[in-house]
Wavefront OBJ file of the C-alpha trace (Angstrom):
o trace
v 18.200 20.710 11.107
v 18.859 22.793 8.240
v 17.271 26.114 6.935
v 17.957 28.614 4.814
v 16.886 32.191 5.537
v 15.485 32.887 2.350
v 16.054 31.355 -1.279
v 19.329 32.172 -3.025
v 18.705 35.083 -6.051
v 19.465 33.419 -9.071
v 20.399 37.207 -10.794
v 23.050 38.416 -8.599
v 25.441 39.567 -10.484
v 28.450 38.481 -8.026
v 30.194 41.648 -7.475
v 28.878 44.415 -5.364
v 29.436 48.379 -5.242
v 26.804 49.987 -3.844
v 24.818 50.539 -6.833
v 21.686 47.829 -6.147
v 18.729 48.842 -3.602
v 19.373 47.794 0.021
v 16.235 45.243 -0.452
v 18.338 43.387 -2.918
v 21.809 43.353 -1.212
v 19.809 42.191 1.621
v 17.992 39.473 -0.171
v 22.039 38.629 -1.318
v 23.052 38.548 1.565
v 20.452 36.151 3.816
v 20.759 33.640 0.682
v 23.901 32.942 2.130
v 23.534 32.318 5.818
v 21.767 28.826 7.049
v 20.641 28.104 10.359
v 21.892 24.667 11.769
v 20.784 23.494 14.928
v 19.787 26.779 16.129
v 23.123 28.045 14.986
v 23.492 30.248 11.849
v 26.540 29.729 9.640
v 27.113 31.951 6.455
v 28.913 31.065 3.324
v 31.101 33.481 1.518
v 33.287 31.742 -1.753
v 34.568 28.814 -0.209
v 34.541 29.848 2.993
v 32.699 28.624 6.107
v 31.636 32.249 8.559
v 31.044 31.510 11.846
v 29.920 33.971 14.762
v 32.284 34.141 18.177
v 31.197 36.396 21.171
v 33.704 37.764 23.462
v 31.622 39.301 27.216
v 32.842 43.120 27.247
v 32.216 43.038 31.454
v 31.105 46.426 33.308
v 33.962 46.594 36.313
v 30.631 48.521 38.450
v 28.219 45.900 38.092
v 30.675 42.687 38.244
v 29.047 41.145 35.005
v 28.728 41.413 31.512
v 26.760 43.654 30.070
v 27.441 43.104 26.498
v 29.385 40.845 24.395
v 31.695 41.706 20.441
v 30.860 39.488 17.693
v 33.756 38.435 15.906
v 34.256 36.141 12.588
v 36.105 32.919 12.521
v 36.418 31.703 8.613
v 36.917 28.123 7.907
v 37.828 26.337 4.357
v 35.245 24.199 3.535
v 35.498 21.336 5.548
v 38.325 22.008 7.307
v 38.449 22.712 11.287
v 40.813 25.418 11.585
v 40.228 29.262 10.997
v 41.914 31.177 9.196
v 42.461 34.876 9.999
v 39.049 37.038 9.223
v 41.514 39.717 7.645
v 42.308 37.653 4.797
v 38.451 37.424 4.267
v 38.529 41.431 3.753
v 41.440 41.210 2.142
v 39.961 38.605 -0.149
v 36.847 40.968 -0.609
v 38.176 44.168 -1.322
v 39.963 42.469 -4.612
v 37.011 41.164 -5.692
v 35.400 44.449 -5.331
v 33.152 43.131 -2.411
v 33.724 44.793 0.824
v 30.283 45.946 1.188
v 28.546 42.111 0.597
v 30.987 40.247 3.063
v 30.578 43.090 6.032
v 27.237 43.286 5.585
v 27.305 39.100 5.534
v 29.254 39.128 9.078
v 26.980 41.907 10.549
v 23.618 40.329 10.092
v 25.227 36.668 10.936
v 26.324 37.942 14.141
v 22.875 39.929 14.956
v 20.832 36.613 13.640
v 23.249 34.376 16.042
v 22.466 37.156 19.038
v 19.112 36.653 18.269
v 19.077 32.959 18.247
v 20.465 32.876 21.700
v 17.598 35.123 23.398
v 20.132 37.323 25.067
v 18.031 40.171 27.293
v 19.252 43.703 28.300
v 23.126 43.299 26.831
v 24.942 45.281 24.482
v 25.627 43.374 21.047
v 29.133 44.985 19.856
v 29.553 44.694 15.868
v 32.385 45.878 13.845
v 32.301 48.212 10.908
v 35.613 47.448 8.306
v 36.914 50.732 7.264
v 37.059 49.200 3.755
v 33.107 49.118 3.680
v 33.141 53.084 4.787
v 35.336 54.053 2.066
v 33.745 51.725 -0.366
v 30.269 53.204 0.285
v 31.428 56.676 0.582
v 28.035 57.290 2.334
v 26.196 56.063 5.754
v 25.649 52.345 4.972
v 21.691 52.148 4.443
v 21.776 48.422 4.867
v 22.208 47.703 8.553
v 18.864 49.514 8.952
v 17.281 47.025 6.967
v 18.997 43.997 8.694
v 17.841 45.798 12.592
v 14.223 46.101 10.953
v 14.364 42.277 9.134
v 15.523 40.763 12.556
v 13.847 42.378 14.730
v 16.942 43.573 16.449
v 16.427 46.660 18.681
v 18.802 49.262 17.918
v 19.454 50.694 20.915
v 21.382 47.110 21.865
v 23.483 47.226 19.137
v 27.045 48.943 19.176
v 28.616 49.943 16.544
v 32.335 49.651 16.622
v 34.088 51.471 13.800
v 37.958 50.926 13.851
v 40.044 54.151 14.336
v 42.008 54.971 11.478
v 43.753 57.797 9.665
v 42.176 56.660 6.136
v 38.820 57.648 7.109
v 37.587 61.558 5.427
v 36.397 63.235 8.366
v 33.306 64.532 7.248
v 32.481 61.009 6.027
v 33.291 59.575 9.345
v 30.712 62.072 11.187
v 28.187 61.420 8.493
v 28.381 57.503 9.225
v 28.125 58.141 13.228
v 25.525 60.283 12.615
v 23.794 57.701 10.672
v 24.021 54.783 12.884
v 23.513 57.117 16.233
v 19.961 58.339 14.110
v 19.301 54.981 13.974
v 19.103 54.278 17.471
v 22.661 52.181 18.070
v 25.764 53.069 20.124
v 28.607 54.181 18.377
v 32.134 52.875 19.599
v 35.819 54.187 18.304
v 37.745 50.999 18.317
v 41.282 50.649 18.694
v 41.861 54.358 20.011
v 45.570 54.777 21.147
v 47.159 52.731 18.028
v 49.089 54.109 15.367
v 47.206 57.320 14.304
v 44.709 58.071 16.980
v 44.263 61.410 18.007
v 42.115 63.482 20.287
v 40.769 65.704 17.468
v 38.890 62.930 15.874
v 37.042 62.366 19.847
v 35.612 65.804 19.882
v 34.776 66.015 15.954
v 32.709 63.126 16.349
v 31.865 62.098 19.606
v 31.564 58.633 20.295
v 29.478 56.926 22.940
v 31.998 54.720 24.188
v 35.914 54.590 23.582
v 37.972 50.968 23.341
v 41.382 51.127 24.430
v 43.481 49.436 22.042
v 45.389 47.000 23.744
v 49.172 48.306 23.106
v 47.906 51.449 25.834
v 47.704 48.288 28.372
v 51.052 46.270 27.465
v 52.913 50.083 27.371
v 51.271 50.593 30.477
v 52.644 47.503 32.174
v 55.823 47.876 31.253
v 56.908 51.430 31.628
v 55.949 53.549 34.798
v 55.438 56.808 33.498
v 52.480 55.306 31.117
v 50.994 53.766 33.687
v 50.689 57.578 35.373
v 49.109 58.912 32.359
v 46.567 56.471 32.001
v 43.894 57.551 34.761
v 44.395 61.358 33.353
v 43.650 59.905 29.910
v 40.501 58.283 31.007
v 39.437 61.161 33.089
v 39.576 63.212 29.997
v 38.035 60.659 27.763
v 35.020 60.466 30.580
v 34.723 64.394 30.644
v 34.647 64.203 26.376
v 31.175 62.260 27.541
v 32.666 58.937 26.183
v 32.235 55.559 28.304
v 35.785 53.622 28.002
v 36.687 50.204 27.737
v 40.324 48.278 28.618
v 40.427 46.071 25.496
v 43.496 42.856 25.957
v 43.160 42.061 29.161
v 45.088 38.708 29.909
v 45.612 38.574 33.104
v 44.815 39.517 36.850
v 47.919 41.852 36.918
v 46.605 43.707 33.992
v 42.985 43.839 35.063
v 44.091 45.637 38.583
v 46.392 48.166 36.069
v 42.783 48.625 34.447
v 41.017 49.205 37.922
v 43.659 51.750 39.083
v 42.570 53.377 35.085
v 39.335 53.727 36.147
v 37.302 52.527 32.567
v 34.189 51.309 32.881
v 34.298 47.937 30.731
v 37.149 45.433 30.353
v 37.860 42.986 27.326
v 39.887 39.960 27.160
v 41.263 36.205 27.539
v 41.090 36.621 31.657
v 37.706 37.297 31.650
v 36.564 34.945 28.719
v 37.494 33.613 25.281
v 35.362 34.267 22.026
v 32.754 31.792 22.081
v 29.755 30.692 19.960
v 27.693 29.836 22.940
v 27.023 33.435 24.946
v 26.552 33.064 28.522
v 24.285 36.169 29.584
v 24.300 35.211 33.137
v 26.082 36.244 36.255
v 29.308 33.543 35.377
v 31.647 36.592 36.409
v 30.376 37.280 39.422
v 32.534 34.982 41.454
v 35.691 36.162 39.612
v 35.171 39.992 40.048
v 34.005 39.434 43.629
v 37.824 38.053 43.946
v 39.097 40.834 42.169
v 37.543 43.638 43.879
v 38.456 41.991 47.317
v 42.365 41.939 45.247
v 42.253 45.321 44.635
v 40.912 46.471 48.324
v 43.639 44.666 50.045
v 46.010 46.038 47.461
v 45.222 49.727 48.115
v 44.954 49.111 51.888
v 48.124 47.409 52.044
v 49.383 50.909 49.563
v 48.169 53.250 51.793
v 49.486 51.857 55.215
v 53.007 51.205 53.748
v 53.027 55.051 52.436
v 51.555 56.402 55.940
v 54.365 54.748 57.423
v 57.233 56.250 55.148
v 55.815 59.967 54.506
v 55.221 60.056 58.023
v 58.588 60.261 58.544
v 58.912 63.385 55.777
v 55.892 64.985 57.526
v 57.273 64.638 61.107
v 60.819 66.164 59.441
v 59.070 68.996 58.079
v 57.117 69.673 60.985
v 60.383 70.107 62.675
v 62.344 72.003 60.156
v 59.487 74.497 60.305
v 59.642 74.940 64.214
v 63.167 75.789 63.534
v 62.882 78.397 61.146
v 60.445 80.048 63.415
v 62.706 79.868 66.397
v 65.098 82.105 64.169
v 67.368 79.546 62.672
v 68.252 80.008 58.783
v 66.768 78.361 56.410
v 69.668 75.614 54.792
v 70.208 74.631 58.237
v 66.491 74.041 59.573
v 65.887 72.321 56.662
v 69.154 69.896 56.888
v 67.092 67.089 58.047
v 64.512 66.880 55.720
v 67.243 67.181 52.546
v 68.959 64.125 53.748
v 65.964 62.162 53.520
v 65.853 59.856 50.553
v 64.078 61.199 47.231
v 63.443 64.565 48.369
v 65.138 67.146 45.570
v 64.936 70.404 46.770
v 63.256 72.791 49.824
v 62.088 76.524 49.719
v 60.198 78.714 51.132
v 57.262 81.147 50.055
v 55.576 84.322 51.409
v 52.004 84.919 51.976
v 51.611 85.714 48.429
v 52.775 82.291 47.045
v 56.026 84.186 46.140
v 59.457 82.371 46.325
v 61.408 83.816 48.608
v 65.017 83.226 47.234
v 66.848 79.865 45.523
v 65.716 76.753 46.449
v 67.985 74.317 48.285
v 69.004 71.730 45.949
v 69.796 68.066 47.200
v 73.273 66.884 45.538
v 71.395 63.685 44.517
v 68.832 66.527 42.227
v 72.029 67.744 40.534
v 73.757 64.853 39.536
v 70.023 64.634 37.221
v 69.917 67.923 36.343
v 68.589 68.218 32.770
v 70.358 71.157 31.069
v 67.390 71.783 28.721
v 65.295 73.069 31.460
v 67.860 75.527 33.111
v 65.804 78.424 31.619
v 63.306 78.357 34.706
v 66.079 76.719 37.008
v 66.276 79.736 39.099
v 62.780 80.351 40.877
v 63.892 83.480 43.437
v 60.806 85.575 42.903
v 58.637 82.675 41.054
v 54.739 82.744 42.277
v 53.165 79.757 43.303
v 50.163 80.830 44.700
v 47.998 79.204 42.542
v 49.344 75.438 43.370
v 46.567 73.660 46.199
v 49.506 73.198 47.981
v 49.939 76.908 48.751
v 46.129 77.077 49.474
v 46.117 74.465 51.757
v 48.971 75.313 53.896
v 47.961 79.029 54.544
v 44.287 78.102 55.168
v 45.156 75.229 57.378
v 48.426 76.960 58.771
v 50.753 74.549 61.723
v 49.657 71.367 59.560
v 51.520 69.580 56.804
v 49.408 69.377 53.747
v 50.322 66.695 51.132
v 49.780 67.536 47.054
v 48.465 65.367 44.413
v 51.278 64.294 42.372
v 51.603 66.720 39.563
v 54.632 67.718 36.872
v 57.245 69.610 38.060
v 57.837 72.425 35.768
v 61.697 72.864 36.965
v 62.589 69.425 35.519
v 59.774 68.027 33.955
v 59.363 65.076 36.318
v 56.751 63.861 38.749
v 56.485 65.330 42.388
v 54.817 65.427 45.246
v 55.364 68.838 47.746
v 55.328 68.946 51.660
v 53.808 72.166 52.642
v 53.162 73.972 56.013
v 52.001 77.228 56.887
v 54.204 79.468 59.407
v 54.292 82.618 61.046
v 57.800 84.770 60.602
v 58.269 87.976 61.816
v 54.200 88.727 61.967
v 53.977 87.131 58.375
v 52.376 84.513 56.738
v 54.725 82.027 54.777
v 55.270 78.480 54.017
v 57.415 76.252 54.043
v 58.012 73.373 51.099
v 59.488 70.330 50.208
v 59.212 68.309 46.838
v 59.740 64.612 46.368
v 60.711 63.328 43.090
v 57.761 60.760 42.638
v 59.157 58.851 39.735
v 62.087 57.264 41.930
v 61.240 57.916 45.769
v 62.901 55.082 47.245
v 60.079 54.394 49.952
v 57.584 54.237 47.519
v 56.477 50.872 46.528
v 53.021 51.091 45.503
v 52.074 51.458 41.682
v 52.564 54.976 40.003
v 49.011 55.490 40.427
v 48.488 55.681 43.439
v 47.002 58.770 45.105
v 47.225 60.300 48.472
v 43.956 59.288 49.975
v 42.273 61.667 52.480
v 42.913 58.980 55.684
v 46.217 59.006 55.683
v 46.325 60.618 59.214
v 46.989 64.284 58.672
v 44.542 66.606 57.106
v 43.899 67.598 53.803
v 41.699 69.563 51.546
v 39.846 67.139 48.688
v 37.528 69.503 47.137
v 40.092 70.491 44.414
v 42.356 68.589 42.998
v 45.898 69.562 42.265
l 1 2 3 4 5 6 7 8 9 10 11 12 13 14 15 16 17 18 19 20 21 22 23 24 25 26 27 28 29 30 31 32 33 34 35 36 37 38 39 40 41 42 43 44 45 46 47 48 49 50 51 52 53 54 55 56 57 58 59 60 61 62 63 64 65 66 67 68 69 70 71 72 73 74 75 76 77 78 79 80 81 82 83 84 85 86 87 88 89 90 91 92 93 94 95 96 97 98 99 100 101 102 103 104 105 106 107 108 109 110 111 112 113 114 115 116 117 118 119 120 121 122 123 124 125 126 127 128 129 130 131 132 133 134 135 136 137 138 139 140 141 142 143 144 145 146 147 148 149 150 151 152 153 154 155 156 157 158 159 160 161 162 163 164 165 166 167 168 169 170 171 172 173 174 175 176 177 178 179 180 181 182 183 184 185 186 187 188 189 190 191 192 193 194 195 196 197 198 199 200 201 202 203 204 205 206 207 208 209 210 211 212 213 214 215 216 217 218 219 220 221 222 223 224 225 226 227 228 229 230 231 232 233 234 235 236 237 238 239 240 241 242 243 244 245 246 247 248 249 250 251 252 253 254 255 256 257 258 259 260 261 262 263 264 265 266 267 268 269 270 271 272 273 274 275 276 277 278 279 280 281 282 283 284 285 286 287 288 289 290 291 292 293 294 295 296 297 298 299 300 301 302 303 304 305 306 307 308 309 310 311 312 313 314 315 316 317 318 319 320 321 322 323 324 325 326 327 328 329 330 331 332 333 334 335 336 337 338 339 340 341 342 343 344 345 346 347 348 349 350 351 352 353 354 355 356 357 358 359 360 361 362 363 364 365 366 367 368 369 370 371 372 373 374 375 376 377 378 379 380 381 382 383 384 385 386 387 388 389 390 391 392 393 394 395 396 397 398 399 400 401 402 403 404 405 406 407 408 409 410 411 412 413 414 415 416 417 418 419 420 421 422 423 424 425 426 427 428 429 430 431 432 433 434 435 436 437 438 439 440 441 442 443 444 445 446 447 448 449 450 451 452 453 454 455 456 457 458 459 460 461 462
């Protein structure tokens, strides 16, 4: 069966600016979308617009709590798509950008209709063609929420993150659609010229990862590192976050260890006309969760095992040094350990009390561009946890967050204990070069955990 939503205008002129009243760029607009079979299909030139949904799935609740409309164009009797950015392409010459995005958005909200979804998130893209061709917050989308009866709290907005886009222009259009009761989402953030400016200037709801942050983030370590930080900062700019590209298992545990909320792609389900608004991830995240339990299990007793050995060295070294042996020499054994780069020692204070001892395999790396702050005799680090811990918790090895070393810009982790020498309080220190400790063969992530088997202080981080 075969319906039109309302009767074609025979006095549209055939090329839109946004001159007309919304009413009658609606009324445009619906002339071209049919509904067959319960299924509405729009028709732009001769093209064939069709509405795919793609589940965006909430990693807490194991399902999906909202799905992204996206276009697939056909020729006119022809089966295979062509891509939806020649459509805008197409468009934009013929001085049309605002007619075809407003076409896709209110096929997509008239096909989310049609399927009866409940209590999910409808995500719907904004081209940044149709923002700069308005040059004002787009009036019509209003009209389409109020025509369909579309709640506007379930809608999200997803405007594409771009450099093109006037600032002030950009905060009037979030403005606009937040007024009207949607969510507002900054799409593609982390590609090409994304920056953290545009975050605070406008504040989005939510955040979508653009999927180059995942592939860099697979392939080299030290992005994979940054990643949690970068979503802990994006969470305290009030934003929710989404891991767009996900293709397989592999990358969906790299998106775990990220902590978003929401993940996006081909391994949890491909764009489809038919939206499935039940629990048909439940099964696959219960796998997945189980996946990454065992995987941080197996992470934590493999790294008990080896900085056990560091912690036991320590222990000894600083037994030593308080029996009255010097300092190079009580530390011997812990030096000769794999990855570990240098040892000191520090007064009550957090003071360094002389050079450090170097390991030889630390200065083969040495980076000449840091040896301004090489030398750390007299250097205060009182305010690192590590100091805190060991003098409140004094006769116990304490084990740092990985953080950046300042003396050669790399990742470490310090050993710290609290000793007694001569009536005074000091402590003793070790740092591991995190980036390429030998024992370590759990992802770059990973995180001390507080049952590792000694004690630590969690209430601050590092």
């Amino acid at each position: 069966m075969t319906r039109p939503l309302v009767e074609a205008d025979e006095n549209w002129p055939g090329r839109l600016g946004w001159t007309g009243g919304g009413e009658h760029v609606l009324g445009e607009i619906e002339s071209r979308i049919e509904v067959v079979d319960e299924r509405a299909i729009a028709h732009y030139e001769d093209l064939r617009l069709e509405s795919v949904f793609q589940p965006v799935i909430s990693l807490a609740h194991g399902r999906a709590v909202g799905f992204e409309a996206l276009v697939r164009a056909f020729p006119r009797q022809e089966r295979h798509s062509i891509p939806p950015a020649d459509v805008f392409v197409r468009a934009a010459e013929r001085g049309e950008s605002v007619l075809v995005d407003g076409l896709c958005r209110a096929l997509h909200l008239v096909n989310f209709e049609l399927q009866q979804v409940k209590d999910r998130w409808v995500f719907v893209n904004m081209t940044p063609s149709s923002i700069l061709a308005t040059g004002a917050p787009d009036p019509l989308f209003g009209l389409i929420l109020d025509r369909h009866g579309v709640p506007a709290n379930r809608v999200v907005i997803e405007i594409l993150e771009s450099k093109t886009y006037d600032e002030q222009m950009l905060a009037d259009v979030v403005r606009h659609f937040r007024d009207l009761g949607c969510v507002v989402a900054l799409d593609d953030f982390g590609a090409g010229q994304s920056n953290f400016e545009r975050i605070w200037r406008i504040g989005p709801d939510v955040v979508k990862l653009d999927r180059s942050m995942l592939e860099e983030a697979t392939r080299e370590p030290r992005v994979r590192r940054i990643m949690p930080g970068l979503v802990a900062l994006l969470h305290e700019a009030g934003c929710l976050v989404v891991m767009e590209g996900i293709e397989s298992e592999h990358q969906a545990l790299i998106a775990m260890e990220m902590d978003v909320d929401f993940v996006q792609g081909f391994h949890f389900g491909v764009p489809s006309p038919k939206i499935n608004g039940q629990s048909a991830h439940a099964d696959a995240m219960k796998r997945l969760f189980q996946k990454f339990r065992s995987r941080m299990s197996h992470q934590n007793v493999s790294v008990r095992s080896a900085l056990d050995r560091y912690t036991r060295a320590l222990d000894r070294g600083a037994m030593k040094l308080v029996g009255g042996v010097v300092l190079d020499v009580a530390c011997s054994e812990v030096l000769e350990l794999p990855g570990v780069d240098r040892c000191y020692l520090l007064d009550g204070d957090g003071v360094q009390v002389g050079r450090a001892l170097l390991t030889d395999r630390h200065l083969a790396r040495t980076d000449p561009r840091y040896q301004p702050f090489a030398d750390c005799d007299g250097a205060n680090w009182g305010r690192r946890l590590y100091f805190r811990r060991a003098v409140t918790r004094p006769g116990i090895v304490q084990i740092s967050q990985p953080y950046l070393s300042m003396t050669d810009a790399r990742s470490c982790i310090t050993l710290s204990i609290g000793i007694a020498l001569n009536g005074q309080q000091h402590v003793l220190c070790a740092d591991l070069d995190w980036e390429s400790w030998e024992p370590m063969s759990s992802p770059p992530t990973w995180r001390p955990p507080p049952t590792l088997g000694w004690e630590t202080l969690e209430d601050e981080p590092d």
